[in-house]
VEXKE-35421 format. One record per residue (C-alpha): residue number from 1; x, y, z; residue in three letters. Coordinates in steps of 0.2 Angstrom, whole numbers, plus 5000, padded with zeros to 4 digits. Layout:
N
[site NUM [X Y Z] "ALA"]
...
END
This chain:
194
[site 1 [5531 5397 5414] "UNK"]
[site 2 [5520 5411 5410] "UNK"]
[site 3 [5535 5425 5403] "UNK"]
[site 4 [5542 5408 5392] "UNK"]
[site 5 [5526 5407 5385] "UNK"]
[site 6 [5523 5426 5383] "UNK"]
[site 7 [5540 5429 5374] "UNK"]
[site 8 [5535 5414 5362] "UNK"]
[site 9 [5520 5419 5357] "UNK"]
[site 10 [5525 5439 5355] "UNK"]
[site 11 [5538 5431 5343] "UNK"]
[site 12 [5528 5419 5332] "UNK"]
[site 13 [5509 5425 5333] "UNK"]
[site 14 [5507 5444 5338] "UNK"]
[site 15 [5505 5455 5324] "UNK"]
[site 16 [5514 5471 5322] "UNK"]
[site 17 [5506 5483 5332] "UNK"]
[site 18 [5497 5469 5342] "UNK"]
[site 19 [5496 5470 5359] "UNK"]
[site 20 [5496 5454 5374] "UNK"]
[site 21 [5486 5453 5389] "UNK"]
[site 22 [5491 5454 5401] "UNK"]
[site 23 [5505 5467 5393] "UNK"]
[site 24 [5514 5469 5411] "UNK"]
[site 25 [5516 5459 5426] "UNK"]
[site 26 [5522 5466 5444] "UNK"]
[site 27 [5529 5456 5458] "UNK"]
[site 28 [5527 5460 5476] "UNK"]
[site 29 [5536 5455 5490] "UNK"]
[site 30 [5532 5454 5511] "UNK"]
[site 31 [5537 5447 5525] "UNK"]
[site 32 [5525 5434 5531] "UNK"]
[site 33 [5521 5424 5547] "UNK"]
[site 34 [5516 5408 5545] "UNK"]
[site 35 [5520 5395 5559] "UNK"]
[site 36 [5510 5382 5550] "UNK"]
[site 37 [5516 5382 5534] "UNK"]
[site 38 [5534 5382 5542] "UNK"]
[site 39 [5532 5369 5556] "UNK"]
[site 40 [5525 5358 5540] "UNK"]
[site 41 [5543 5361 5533] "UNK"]
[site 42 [5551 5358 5547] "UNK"]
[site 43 [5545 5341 5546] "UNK"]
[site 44 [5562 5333 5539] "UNK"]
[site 45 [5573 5341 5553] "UNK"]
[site 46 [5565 5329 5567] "UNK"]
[site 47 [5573 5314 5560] "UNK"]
[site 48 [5554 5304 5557] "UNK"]
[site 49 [5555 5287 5561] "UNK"]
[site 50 [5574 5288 5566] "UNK"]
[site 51 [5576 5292 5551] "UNK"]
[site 52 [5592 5308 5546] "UNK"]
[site 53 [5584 5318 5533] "UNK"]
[site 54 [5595 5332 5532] "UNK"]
[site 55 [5596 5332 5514] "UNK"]
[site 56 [5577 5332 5512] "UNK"]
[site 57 [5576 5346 5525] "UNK"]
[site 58 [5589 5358 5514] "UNK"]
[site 59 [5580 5354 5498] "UNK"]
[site 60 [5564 5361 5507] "UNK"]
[site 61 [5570 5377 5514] "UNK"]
[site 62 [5576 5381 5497] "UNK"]
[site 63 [5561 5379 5489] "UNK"]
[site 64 [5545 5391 5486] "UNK"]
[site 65 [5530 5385 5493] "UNK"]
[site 66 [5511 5390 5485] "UNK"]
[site 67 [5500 5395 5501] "UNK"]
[site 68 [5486 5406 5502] "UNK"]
[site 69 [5493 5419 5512] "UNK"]
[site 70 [5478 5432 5522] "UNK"]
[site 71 [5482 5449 5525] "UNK"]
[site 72 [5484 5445 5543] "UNK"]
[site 73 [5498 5435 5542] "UNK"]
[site 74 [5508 5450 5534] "UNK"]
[site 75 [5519 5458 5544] "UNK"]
[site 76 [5522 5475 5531] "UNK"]
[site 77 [5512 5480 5515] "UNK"]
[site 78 [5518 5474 5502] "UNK"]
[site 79 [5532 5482 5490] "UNK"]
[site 80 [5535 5484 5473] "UNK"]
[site 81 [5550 5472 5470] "UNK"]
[site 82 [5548 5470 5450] "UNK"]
[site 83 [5537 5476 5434] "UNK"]
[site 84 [5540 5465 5418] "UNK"]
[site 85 [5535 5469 5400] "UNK"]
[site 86 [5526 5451 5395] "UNK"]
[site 87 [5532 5449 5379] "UNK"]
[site 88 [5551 5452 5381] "UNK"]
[site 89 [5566 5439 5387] "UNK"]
[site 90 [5566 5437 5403] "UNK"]
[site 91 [5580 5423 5405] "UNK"]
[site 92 [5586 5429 5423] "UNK"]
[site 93 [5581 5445 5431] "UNK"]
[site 94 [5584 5450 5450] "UNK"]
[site 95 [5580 5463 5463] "UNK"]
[site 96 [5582 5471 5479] "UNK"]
[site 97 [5569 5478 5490] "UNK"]
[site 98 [5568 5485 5505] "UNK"]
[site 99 [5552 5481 5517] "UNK"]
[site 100 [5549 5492 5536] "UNK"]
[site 101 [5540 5480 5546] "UNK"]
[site 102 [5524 5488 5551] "UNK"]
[site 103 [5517 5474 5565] "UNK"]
[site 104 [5529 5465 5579] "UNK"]
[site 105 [5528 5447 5576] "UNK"]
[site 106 [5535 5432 5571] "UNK"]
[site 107 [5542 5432 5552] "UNK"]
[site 108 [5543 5411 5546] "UNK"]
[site 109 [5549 5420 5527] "UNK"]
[site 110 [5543 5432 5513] "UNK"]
[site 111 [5527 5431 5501] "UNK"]
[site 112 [5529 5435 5484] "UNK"]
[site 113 [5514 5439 5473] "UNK"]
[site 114 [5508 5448 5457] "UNK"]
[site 115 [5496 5461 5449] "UNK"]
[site 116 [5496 5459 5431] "UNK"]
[site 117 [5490 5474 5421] "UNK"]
[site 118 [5477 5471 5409] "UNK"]
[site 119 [5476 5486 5397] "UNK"]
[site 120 [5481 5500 5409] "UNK"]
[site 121 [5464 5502 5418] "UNK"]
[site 122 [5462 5484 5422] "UNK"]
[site 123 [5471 5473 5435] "UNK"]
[site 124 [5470 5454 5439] "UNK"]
[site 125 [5482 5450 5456] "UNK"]
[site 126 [5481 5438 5468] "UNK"]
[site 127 [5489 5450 5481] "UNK"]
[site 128 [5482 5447 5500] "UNK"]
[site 129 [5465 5457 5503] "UNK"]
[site 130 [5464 5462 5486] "UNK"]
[site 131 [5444 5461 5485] "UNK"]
[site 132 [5445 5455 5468] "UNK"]
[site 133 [5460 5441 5472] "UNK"]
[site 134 [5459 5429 5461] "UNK"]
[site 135 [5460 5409 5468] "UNK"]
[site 136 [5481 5407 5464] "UNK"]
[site 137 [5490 5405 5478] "UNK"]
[site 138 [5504 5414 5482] "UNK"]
[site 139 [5524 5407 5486] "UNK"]
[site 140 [5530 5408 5500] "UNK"]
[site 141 [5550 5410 5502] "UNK"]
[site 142 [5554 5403 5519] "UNK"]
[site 143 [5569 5407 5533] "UNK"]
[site 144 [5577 5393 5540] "UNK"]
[site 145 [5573 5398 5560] "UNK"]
[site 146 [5557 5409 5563] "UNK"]
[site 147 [5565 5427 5568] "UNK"]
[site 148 [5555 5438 5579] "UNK"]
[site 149 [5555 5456 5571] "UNK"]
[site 150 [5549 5473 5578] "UNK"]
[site 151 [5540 5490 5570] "UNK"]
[site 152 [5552 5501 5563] "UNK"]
[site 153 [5565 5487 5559] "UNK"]
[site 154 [5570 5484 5539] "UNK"]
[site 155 [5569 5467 5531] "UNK"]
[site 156 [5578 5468 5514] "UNK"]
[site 157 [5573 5456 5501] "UNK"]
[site 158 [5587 5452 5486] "UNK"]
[site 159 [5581 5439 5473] "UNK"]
[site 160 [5587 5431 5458] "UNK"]
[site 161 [5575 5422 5447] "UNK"]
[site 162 [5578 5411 5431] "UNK"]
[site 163 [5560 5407 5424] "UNK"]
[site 164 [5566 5398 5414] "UNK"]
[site 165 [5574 5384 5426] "UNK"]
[site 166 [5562 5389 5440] "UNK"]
[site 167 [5576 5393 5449] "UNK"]
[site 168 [5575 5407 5462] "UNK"]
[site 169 [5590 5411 5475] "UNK"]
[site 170 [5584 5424 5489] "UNK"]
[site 171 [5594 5433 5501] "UNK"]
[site 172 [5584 5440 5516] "UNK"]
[site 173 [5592 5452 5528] "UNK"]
[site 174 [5586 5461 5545] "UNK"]
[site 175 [5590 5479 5551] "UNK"]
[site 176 [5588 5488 5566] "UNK"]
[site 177 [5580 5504 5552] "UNK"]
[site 178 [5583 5511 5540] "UNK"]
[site 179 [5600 5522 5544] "UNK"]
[site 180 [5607 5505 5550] "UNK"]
[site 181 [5603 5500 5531] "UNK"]
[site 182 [5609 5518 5522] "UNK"]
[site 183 [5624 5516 5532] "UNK"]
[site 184 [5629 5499 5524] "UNK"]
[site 185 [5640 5495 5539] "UNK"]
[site 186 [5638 5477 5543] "UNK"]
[site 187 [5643 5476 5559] "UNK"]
[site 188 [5624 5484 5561] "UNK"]
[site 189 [5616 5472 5553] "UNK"]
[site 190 [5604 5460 5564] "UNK"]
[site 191 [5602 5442 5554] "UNK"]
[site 192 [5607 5435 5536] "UNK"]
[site 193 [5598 5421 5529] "UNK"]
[site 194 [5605 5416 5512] "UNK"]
END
């Protein structure tokens, strides 16, 4: 991937005092309705053809899927999960944010996206309703059930990524708000999807 390639050619082409573009990269995180996208998934669950795809159906929930997500299917603003120097090794990194839902609605999972900085003035991003989005898609982390959330509730999003492997494990948990959260007592917590 992208911070593979970055790290190699810091290492064998840069010069001393170069510089690479982009020279930083930030992922966002929010939670995201999207029935579509999660109905499509839940395909291998309905037994097609009498067929038991169970196995098919776990592979799939555990997988990131690229969709173009619109700001209306957002359900918070985005957050700030993670900001990487290109350049450097990134052989397994992982973060925890937490996310207020803003709009009542149905949540299907999280959309991740990024804003890479160009040279500290200038951004490229294909972040939902940035007017200058470029055409990437964003992925799509999704829950196993579709979980109706409400304003003021906390979704907190926990993620360890190997780019390497392209291997990313997400923990996605829902609060009541945020002193629920502070309070770390887990007998207050709503829902755990690991």
């Amino acid at each position: 991937g992208v911070l593979e390639y970055f790290e190699d050619a810091r290492r064998r082409f840069l010069r001393p005092g170069g510089r690479l573009v982009p020279r930083r990269v930030s992922l966002w995180v929010a939670p995201v309705s999207c029935a579509d996208l999660w109905d499509d998934t839940a395909f291998w669950s309905r037994r097609p053809h009498g067929f038991e795809m169970g196995p098919a159906q776990d592979i799939a929930w555990n997988s990131g899927h690229a969709l173009r997500v619109e700001p209306s299917q957002l359900l918070a603003a985005g957050r700030c999960a993670a900001s990487l120097a290109l350049g450097d090794a990134h052989r397994c990194f992982s973060f925890t944010v937490d996310v207020p839902i803003e709009c009542r609605g149905t949540m299907h999972g999280v959309s991740g996206w990024f804003v890479a900085d160009m040279d500290g003035a200038t951004t490229m991003s294909n972040a939902p309703g940035d007017p200058q989005r470029i055409n990437r898609r964003n992925l799509v982390f999704l829950l196993d059930r579709p979980l109706d959330v409400a304003t003021g509730e906390v979704v907190r999003v926990h993620m360890q990524i190997r780019p390497h492997e392209s291997v990313v494990r997400w923990t996605i948990e829902r609060w009541p708000d945020a002193d629920a959260l502070q309070s770390g007592d887990e007998r207050r917590r709503l829902d755990r999807f690991d």
